[in-house]
N, C-alpha and C positions, 0 to 999 in steps of 0.2 A: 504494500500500500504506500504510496509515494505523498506527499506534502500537497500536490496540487487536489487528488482523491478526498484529501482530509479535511480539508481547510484551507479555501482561499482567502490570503490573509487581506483585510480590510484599509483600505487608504492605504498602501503602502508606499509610496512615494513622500505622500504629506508624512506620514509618521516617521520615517526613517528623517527625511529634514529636519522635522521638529527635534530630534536627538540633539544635531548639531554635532553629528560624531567624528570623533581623535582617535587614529589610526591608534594608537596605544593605548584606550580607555577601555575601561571596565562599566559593561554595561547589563542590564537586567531587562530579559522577558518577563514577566510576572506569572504571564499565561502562553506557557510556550506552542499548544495546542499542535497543528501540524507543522509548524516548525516556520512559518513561511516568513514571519517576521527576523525570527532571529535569523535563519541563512542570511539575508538583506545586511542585518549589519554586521553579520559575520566578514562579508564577501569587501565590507569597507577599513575591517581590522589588518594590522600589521605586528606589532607587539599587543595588541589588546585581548579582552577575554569578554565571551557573554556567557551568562549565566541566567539559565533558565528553570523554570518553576513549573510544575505539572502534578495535582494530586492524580489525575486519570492515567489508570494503568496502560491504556490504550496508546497512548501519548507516546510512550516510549518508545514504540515502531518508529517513528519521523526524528530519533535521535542523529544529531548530526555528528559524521564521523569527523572530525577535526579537530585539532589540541587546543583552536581557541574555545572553545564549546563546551560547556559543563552541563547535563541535565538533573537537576533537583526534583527528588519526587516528591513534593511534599505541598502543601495549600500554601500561598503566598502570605497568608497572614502569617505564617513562620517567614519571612525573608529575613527579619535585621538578624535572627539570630543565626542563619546560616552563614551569613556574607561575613558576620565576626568570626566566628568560629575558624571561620577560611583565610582571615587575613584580608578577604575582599570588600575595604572601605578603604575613605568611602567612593562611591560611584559616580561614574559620569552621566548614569541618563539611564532611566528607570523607562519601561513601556508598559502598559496595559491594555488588554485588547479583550474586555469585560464578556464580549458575546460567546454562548452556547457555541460549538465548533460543530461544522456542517454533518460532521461523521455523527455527533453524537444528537441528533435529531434524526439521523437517516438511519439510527440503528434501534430497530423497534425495542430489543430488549433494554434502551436502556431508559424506556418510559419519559422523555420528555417531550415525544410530537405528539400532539391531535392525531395527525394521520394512520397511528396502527393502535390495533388491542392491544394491550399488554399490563406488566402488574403492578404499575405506577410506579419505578422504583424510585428516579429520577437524583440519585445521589450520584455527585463526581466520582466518589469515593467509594467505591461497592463492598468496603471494608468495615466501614463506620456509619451510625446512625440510623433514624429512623428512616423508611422510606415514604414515599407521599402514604402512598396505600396504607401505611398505619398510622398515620397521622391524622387523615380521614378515619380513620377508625377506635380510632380513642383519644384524641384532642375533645377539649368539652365543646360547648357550642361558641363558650367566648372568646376561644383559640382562634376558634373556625373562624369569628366573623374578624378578628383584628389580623389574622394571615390576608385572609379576602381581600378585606378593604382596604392595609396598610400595602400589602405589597402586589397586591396587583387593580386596586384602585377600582373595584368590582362593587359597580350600584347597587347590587342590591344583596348586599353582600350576609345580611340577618336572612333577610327568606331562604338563602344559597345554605347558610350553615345551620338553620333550623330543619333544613328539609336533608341533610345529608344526618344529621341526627337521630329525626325522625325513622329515615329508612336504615340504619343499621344497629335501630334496635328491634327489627323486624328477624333482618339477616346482617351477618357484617358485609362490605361490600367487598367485591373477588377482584377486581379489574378496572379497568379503563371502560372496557362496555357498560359494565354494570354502574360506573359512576356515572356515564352519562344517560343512562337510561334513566337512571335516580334524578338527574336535576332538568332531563331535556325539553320541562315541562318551565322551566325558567327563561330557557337559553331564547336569548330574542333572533329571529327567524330571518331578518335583513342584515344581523350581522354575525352569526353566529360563528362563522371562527374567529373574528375580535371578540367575544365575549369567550369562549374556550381558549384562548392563549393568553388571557389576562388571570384567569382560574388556574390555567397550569404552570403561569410565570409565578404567579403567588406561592404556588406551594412548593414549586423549584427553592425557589430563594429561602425558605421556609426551611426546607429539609436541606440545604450547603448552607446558614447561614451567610447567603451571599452579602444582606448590606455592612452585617457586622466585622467580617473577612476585609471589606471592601472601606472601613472607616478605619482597621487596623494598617492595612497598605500605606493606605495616605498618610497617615501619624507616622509610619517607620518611613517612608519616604524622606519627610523632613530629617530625618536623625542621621540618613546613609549616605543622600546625596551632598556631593562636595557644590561648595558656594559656584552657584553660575552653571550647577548640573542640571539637565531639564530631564521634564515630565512629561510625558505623553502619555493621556488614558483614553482610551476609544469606548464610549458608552454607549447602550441601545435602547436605554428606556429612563421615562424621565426621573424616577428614584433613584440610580444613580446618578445621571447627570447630577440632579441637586444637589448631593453631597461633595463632587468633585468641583464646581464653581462656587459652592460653600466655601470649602477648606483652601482653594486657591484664593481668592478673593477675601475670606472673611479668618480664614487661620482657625474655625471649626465648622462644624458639621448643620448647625441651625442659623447659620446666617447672620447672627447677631454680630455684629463690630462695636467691640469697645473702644473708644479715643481717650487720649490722650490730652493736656489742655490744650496742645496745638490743632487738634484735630484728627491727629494721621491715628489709624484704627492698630491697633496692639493686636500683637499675638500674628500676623502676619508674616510667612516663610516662605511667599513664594509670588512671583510679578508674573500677572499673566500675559501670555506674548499673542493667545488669541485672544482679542475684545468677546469676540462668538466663537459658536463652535465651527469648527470644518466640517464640512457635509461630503458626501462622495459625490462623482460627477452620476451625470444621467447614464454616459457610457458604464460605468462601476456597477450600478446598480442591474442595468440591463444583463449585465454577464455576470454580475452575484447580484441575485433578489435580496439575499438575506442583510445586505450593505445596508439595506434603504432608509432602513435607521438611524444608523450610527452616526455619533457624533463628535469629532475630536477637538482634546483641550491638548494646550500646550504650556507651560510655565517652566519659568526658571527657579531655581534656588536662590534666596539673599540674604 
């Protein structure tokens, strides 16, 4: 299975610039995924090193054979403490590239598409953790509805988790059929796979604590990158973006700015280089759908 099979890597041109990469710097995938981003800044290295992050055992097939090349198996909310351990501080230019990889939607066993049956497992990690399918099945109803509504921003998100309640004190639920058959009495009819991929991005995120992972990054980020190191995180949905124009812009995660008498807001570690996000071209999207989203930030270190 080759890199381009796995994961065509997103904005790659904008992202690799955004680095601003030194032939001899050390620099970090976050989400090494099919490998597409870090070959790119491999292929611009001379003395340097990348170092990449991958909890997905699958990952490891796109491992690049070269001595600049490190692969980390492990959830990037461990990065600072690997990069010390190694001697690898600090960093010239951190990447994130937030989105699900094409393989792991295209692979029905591993329960995150709409598009197949299967037994919801939807963990990166198929070592650790609950999976969706029991999560739905013994989360109370108040779980259900703050998964729902916080992380996949799902209207009607009390009737969704009263009625998955309801029915598996009947039977527990078995599946992806059986969950949708349980709620398809909700799901509205004009949009119905946006409202099925807001329900299974909720409980994705839910079961890898993705936004907690995803606020631990950005805190080690400040601490690893060297002054005038840049950031680059490619986001696909607006709960992350939030937190990443937060924490660049405001130096945390709710957006509040504290000033100073002069004015200038405290707690600030990072100058943003895009005012907005980068969006892919129309071309990008047309030859990966899944781009169409995505949104890239870029900041410095200061």
């Amino acid at each position: 299975m080759g890199v381009s099979k796995y994961h065509d890597p997103v904005m790659p041109s904008e992202s690799i610039e955004g680095l601003g990469i030194k032939p001899d710097g050390i620099y970090v995938d976050a989400t090494f995924g099919g490998g597409g981003h870090s070959k790119l800044i491999v292929e611009k290295l001379v003395g340097g090193k990348v170092v990449a992050f991958d909890q997905d055992p699958d990952a490891e097939i796109n491992a690049l054979d070269d001595h600049r090349f490190r692969l980390i198996k492990d959830n990037f909310r461990n990065m600072q403490q690997h990069l010390e351990q190694n001697g690898w501080v600090p960093v010239n230019g951190i990447l994130a590239d937030l989105g699900v990889s094409s393989h792991q939607f295209d692979e029905p066993s591993r329960g995150f598409s709409i598009r197949f049956d299967h037994d919801m497992d939807m963990r990166m990690d198929k070592q650790s953790g609950k999976t969706a399918l029991e999560i739905l099945n013994t989360a109370s109803e108040k779980e259900l509805v703050n998964i729902f509504s916080e992380y996949g921003e799902v209207r009607n998100s009390k009737t969704l988790a009263a009625t998955i309640v309801n029915t598996r004190s009947r039977y527990p639920l078995s599946g992806s059929a059986a969950f949708r058959d349980a709620i398809a009495h909700l799901v509205p009819k004009a949009n119905e796979s946006q409202y099925l991929a807001q329900v299974y991005q909720a409980l994705r995120i839910a079961v890898n604590g993705e936004l907690d992972a995803l606020k631990a990054l950005l805190e080690q980020c400040s601490q690893v990158l060297e002054t005038g190191g840049r950031l680059v995180v490619i986001s696909y949905h607006s709960l992350e973006d939030r937190l990443v124009k937060n924490f660049i812009a405001k130096g945390n995660f709710e957006g509040n700015g504290t000033t100073d008498l002069f004015g200038n807001t405290l707690g600030i570690k990072f100058r943003s280089i895009t005012k907005k996000p980068l969006a892919p071209t129309a071309d990008e999207i047309k030859k990966n759908p899944r781009a169409r989203s995505a949104k890239l930030r870029i900041a410095e270190k200061i």
